[in-house]
C-alpha positions in Angstrom: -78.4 265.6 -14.2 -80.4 267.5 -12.1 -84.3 267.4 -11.6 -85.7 271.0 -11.7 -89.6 272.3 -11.5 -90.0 274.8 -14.8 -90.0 278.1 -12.7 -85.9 276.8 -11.9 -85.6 275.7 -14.8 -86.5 278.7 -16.5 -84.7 281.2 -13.9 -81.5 279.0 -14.2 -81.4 279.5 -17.9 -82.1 283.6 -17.9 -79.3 284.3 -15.6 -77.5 281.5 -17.1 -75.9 280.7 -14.1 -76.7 277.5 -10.9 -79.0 277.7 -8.3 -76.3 277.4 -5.5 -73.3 279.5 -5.5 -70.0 277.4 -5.1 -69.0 277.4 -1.6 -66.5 280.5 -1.1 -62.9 279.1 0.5 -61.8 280.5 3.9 -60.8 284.2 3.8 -57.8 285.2 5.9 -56.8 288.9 6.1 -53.1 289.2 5.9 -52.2 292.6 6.0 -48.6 292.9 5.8 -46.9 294.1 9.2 -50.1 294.2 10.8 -49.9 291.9 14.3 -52.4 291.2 17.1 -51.1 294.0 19.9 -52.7 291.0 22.7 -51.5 287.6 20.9 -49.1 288.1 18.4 -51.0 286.9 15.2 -50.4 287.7 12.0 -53.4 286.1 10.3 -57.4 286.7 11.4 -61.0 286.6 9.5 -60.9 289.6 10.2 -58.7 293.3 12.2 -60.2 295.0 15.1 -59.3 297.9 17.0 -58.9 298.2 20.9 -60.1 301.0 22.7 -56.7 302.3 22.2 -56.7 301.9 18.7 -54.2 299.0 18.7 -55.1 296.2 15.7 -56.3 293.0 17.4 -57.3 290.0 15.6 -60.5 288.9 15.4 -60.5 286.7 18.5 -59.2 288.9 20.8 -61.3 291.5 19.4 -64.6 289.5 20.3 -63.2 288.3 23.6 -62.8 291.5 24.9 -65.9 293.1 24.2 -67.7 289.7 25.7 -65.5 289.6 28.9 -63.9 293.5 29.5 -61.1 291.3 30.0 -57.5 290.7 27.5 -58.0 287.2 26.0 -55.4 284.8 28.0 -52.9 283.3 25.4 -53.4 280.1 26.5 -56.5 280.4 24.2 -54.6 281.3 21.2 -55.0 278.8 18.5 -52.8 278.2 15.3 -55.4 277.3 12.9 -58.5 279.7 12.9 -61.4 277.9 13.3 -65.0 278.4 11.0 -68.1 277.6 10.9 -70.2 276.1 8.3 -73.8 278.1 8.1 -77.0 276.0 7.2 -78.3 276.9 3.9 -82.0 279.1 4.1 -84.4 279.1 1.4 -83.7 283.1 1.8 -80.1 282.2 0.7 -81.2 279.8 -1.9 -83.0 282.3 -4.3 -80.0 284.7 -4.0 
């Protein structure tokens, strides 16, 4: 039982849908056969291409272009990790 003022009220009923989105899950890109040319990876958030063209994940990808250097695969990680984004009243009225 939720407490809305009438202008919520009234937008939740025309779109006849909540306020807040549900939270989306994780999204890994799997592409099948597709592997990180610097650490081997199969899964990322998201591909990248090299300055060769080579796919690298994600990581790597964002390494590179901070450092000009190959990320060291002592970094590699098995999980990938996220971040959790604080909710703006620009988001809310979406």
């Amino acid at each position: 039982s939720e407490h809305l003022c009438y202008t919520c009220s009234l937008q939740q009923e025309d779109h006849n849908a909540p306020l807040l989105k549900p939270k989306r899950r994780s999204t890994v890109t799997r592409r099948s056969g597709t592997r990180c040319s610097n650490c081997e990876t199969e899964n990322t958030s998201l591909w990248r291409r090299n300055a060769a063209g080579e796919p690298v994940c994600n990581a790597c990808g964002l390494y590179y272009k901070l450092h000009q250097v190959r990320r060291p695969l002592i970094l590699k990680r098995e999980e990938i990790q996220t971040r959790n984004r604080k909710v703006t009243s620009k988001r809310k009225m979406k």
